[in-house]
RODO-2510 file (C-alpha; in nm, 4 decimals, decimal comma):
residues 303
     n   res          X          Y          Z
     1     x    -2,4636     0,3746    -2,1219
     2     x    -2,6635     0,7002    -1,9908
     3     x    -2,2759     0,8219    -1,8446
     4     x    -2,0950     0,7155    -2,1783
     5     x    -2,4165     0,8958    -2,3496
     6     x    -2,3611     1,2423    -2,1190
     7     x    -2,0066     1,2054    -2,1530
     8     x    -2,0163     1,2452    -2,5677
     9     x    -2,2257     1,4743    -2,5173
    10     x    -2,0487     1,6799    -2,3250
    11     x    -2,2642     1,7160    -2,0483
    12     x    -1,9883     1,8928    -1,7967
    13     x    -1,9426     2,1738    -2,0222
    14     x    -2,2981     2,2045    -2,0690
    15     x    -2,4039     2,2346    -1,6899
    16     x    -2,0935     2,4938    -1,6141
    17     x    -2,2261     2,7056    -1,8849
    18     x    -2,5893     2,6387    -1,7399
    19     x    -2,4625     2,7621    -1,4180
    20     x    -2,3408     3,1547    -1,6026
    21     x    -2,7250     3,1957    -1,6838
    22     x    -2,8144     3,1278    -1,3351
    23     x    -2,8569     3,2812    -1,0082
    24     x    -2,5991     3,1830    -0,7433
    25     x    -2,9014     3,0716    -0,5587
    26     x    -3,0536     2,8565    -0,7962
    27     x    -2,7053     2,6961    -0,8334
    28     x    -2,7431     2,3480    -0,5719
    29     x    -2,9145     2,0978    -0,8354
    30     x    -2,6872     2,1423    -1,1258
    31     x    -2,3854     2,1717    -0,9059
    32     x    -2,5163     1,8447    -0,7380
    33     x    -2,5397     1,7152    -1,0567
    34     x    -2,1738     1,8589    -1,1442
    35     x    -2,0259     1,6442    -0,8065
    36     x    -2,1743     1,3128    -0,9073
    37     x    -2,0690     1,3043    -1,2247
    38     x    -1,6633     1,4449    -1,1639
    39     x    -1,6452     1,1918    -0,8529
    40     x    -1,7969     0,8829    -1,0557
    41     x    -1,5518     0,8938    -1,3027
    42     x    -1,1700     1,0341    -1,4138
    43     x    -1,3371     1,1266    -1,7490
    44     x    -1,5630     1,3991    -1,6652
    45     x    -1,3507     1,5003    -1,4003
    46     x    -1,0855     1,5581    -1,7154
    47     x    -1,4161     1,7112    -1,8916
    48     x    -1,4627     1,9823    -1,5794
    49     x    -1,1132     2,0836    -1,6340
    50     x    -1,0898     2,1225    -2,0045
    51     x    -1,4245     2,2990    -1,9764
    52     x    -1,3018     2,5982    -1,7387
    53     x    -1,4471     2,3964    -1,4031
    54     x    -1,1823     2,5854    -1,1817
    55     x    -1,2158     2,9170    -1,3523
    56     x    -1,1078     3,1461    -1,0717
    57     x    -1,4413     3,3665    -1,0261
    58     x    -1,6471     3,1492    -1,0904
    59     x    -1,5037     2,8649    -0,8027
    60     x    -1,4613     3,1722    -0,5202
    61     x    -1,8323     3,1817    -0,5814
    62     x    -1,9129     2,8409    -0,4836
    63     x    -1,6393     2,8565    -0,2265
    64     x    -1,7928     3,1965    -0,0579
    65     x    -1,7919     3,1351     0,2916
    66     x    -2,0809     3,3142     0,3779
    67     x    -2,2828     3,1507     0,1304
    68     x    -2,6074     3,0860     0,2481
    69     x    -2,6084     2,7144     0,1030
    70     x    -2,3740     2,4868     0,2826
    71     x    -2,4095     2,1931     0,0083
    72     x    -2,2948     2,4389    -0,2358
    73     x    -2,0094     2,4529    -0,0804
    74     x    -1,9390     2,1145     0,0389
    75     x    -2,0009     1,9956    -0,3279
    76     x    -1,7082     2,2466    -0,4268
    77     x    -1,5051     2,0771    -0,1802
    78     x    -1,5978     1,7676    -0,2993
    79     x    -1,4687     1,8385    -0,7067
    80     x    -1,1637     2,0207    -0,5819
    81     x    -1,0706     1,6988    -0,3308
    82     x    -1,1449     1,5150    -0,6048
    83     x    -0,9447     1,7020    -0,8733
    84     x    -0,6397     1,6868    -0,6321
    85     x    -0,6545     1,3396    -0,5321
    86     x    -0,6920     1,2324    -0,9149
    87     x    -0,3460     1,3545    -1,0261
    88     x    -0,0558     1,6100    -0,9569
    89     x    -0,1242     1,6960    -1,3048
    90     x    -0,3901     1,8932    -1,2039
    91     x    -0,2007     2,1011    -0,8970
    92     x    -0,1532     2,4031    -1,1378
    93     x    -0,5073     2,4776    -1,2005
    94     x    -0,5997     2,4430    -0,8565
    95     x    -0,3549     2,7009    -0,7629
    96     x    -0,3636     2,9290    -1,0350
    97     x    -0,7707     2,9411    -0,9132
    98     x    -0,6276     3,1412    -0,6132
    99     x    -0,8666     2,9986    -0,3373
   100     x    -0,6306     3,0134    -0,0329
   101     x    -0,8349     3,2714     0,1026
   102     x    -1,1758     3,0731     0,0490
   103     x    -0,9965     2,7782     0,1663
   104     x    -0,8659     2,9788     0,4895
   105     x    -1,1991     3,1164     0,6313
   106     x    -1,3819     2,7519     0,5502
   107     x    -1,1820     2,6348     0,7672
   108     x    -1,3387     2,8062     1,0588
   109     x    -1,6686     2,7522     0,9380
   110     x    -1,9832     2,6948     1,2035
   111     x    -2,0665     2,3824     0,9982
   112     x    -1,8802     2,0409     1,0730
   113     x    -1,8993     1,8793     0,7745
   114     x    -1,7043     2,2003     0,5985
   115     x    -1,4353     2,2267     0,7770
   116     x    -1,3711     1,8552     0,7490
   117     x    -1,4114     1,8792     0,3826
   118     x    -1,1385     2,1721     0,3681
   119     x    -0,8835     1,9244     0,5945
   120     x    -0,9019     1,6799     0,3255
   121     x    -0,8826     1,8753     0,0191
   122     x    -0,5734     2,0463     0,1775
   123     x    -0,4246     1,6577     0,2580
   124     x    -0,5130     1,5705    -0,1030
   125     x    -0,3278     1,9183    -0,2099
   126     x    -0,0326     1,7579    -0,0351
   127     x    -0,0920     1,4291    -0,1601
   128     x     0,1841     1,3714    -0,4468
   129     x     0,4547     1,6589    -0,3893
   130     x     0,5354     1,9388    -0,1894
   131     x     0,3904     2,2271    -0,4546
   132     x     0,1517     2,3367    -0,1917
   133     x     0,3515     2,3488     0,0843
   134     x     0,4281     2,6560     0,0515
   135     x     0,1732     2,7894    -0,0832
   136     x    -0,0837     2,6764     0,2490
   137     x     0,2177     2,8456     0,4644
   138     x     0,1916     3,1416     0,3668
   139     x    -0,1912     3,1677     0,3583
   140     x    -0,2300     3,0297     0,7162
   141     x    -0,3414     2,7348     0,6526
   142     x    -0,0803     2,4839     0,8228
   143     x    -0,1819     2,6653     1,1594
   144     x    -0,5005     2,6781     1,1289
   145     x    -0,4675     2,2639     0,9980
   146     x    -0,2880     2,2505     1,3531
   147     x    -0,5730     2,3889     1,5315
   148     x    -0,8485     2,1212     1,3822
   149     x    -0,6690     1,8657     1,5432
   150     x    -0,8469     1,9915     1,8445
   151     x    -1,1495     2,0603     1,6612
   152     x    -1,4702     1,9262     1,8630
   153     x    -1,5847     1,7282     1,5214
   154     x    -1,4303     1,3779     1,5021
   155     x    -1,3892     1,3464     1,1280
   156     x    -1,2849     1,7152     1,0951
   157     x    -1,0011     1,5886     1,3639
   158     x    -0,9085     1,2709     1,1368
   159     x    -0,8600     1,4605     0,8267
   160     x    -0,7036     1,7184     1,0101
   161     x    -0,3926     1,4456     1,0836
   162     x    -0,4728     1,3000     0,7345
   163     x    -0,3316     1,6581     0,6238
   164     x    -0,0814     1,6963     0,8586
   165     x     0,1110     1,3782     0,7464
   166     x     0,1162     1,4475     0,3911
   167     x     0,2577     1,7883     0,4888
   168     x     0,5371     1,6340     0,6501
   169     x     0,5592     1,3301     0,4068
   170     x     0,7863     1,4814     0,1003
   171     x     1,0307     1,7158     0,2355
   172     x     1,1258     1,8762     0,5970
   173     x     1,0070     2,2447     0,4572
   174     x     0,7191     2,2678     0,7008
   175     x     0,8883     2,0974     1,0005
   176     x     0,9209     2,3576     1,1993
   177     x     0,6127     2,5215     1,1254
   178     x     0,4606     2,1479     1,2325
   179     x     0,6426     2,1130     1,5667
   180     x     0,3504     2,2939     1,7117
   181     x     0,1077     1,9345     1,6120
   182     x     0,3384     1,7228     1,8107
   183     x     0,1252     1,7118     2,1335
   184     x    -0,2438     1,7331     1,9366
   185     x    -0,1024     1,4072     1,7662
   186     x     0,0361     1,2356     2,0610
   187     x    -0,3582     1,2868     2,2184
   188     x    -0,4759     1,1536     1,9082
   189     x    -0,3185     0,8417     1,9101
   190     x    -0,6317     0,8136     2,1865
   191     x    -0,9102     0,9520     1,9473
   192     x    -1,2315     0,7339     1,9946
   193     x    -1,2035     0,7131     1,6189
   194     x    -0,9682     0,4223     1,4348
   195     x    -0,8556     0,6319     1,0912
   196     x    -0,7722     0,9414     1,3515
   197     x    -0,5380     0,7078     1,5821
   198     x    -0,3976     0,5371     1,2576
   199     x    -0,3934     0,9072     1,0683
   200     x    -0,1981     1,0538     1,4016
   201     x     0,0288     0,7558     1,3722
   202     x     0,1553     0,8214     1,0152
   203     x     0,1853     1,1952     1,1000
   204     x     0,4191     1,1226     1,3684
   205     x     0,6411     0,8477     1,1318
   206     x     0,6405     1,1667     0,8900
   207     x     0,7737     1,4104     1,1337
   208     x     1,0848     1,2190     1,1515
   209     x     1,1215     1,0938     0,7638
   210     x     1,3195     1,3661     0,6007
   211     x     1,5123     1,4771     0,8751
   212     x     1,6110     1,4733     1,2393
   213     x     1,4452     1,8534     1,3596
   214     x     1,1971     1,7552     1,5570
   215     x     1,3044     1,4196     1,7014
   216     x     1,3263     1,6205     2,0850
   217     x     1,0264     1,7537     2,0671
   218     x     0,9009     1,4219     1,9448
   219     x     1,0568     1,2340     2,2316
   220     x     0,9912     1,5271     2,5077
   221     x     0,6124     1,4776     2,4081
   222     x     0,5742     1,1092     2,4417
   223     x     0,5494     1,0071     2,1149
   224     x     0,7830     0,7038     2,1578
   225     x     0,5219     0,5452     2,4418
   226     x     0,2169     0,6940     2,2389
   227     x     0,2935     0,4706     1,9274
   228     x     0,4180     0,2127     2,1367
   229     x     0,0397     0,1989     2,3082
   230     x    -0,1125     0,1801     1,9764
   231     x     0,1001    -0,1413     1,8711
   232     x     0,0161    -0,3007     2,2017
   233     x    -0,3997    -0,2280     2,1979
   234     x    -0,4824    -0,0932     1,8704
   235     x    -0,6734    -0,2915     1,5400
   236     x    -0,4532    -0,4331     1,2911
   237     x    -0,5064    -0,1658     1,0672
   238     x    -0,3849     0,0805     1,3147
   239     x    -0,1202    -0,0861     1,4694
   240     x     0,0631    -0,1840     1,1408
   241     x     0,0473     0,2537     1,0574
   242     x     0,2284     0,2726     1,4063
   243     x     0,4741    -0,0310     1,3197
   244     x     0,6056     0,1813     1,0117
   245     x     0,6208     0,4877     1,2014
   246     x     0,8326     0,3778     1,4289
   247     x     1,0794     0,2188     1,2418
   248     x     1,1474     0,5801     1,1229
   249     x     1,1871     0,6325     1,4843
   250     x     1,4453     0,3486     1,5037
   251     x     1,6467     0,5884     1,2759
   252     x     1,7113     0,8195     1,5305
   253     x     1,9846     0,7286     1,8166
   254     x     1,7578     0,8575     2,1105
   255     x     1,4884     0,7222     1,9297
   256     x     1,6044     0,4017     1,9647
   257     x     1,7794     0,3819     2,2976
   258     x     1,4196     0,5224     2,4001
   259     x     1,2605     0,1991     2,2078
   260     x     1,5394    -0,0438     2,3697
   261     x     1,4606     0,0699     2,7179
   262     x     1,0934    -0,0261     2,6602
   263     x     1,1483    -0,3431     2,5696
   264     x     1,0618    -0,2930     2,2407
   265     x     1,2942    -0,5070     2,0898
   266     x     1,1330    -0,8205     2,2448
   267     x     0,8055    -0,7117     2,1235
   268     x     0,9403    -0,7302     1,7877
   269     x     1,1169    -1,0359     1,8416
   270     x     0,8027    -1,1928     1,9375
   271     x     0,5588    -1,0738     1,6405
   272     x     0,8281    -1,1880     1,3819
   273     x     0,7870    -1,5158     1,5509
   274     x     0,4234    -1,5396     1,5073
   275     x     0,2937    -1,6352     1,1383
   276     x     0,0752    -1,3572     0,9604
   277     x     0,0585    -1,0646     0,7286
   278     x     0,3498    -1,0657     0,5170
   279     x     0,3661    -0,6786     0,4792
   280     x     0,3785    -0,6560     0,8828
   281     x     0,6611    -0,8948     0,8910
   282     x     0,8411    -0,6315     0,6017
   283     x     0,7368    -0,3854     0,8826
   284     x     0,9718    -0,6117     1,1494
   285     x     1,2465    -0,6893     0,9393
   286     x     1,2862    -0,3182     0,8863
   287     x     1,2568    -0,2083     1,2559
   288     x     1,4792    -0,5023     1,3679
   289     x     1,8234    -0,3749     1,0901
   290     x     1,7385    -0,0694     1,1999
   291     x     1,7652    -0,1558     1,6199
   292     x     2,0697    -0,2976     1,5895
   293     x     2,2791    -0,1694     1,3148
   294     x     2,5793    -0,2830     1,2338
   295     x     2,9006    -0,1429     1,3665
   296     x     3,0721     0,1239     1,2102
   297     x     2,6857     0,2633     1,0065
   298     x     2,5621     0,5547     0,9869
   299     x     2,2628     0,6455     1,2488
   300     x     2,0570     0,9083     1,0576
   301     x     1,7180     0,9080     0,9278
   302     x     1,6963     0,6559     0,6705
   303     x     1,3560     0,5227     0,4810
***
């Protein structure tokens, strides 16, 4: 009732123009109060947008990397990983607010929870389509994405892959600009942390879904025995991210002779005989055309 109440009200619109009568440093509580309400719900996120929320000056404000609030910023983050996550609808405003530079030196900031924050909004930029790929090239950002895989700041390192993948996901644009992650995502199929191994998984399975570039560096870098590893020892969660990856891999003749000296096939053969999760045994069928095809098809990457 009290959100349906503020909604009707308008109550967005109302705390962005609040904001113009302020003092950048009085700005914290009703941009707090701004992040609660666009991540609770779709409708005042739609509200922010309508109302000017990624009005160019006034976002580099929030987004100044040398502000002297960090939860200023991190709430900024916050709206803008929201706005991108909710729709691809909303990729236009985001880009016509020309950020790329805030975005780029964020990225390096002394704060953790920042940079982790900038990973993710740039994975949700890349979330639907390719419209940012290009766009995060030329402002440095895919490099500098590459260089948080290393970060020292596990969640900064699990977004970081998060990104990566969706980068790689839609089209083969950024491959070679991406070849450069192969070995920071064949370590991170070791990361202490679950998502990061799972997120480096995908990443990999991406690197070989729209085309066959970087299937030697793939192989020359261990990513065959990497993903293998994380099917033999990982969670369920992780290993089934791993499964789909490599029956992208499976696409790809060394790929697969790789696979088939590894025994993989009896791996396979053995989970398909064991009862369980139906969408892992989608997972098997999949791999198992794709070992073997038939005689006389085609062996490129197919999805």
């Amino acid at each position: 009732p009290a959100q349906q109440l503020m909604f009707r009200e308008g109550a967005v619109e109302k705390v962005l123009g609040v904001l113009e009568g302020l003092p950048v440093s009085k700005w914290e509580a009703p941009m707090g109060l701004l992040c609660r309400l666009v991540l609770g719900s779709p409708h005042f996120a739609k509200q922010f947008l309508s109302s000017g929320g990624l009005s160019g000056d006034r976002l580099r404000v929030m987004l100044n990397p040398h502000s002297e609030s960090t939860l200023l910023v991190t709430d900024a983050l916050n709206i803008l990983g929201q706005l991108a996550r909710l729709s691809k609808d909303n990729y236009p405003l985001i880009h016509q607010a020309n950020i790329y530079s805030q975005l780029h030196a964020l990225i390096f900031h002394s704060g953790a929870e920042v940079r982790a924050k900038v990973c993710n909004v740039l994975g949700n930029l890349c979330r639907y389509s390719g419209f940012f790929y290009e766009h995060l090239l030329r402002h440095g950002l895919i490099a500098e994405l590459i260089a948080r895989c290393r970060d020292s700041d596990r969640t900064t390192r699990k977004f970081a892959c998060f990104a990566i993948g969706n980068a790689g996901f839609h089209s083969d644009a950024l491959y070679p600009h991406l070849k450069g992650s192969i070995p920071a995502l064949v370590e991170l199929l070791s990361d202490p942390e679950e998502k990061t191994r799972a997120n480096a998984s995908g990443a990999l399975g991406n690197l070989l879904r729209n085309s066959l570039l970087l299937a030697p560096e793939l192989l020359r870098h261990g990513a065959v025995e990497g993903l293998l590893q994380v099917m033999h020892s990982d969670t369920p969660a992780a290993r089934k991210i791993a499964l789909f990856s490599l029956g992208n891999f499976c696409s790809v003749e060394e790929c697969r002779q790789r696979l088939l000296s590894l025994q993989f096939e009896q791996y396979i053969d053995r989970i398909s005989a064991e009862p369980g999760d139906p969408q892992l045994q989608k997972y098997v069928g999949r791999i198992k055309a794709k070992l073997r095809p038939s005689a006389g098809s085609p062996s490129g990457n197919s999805n």
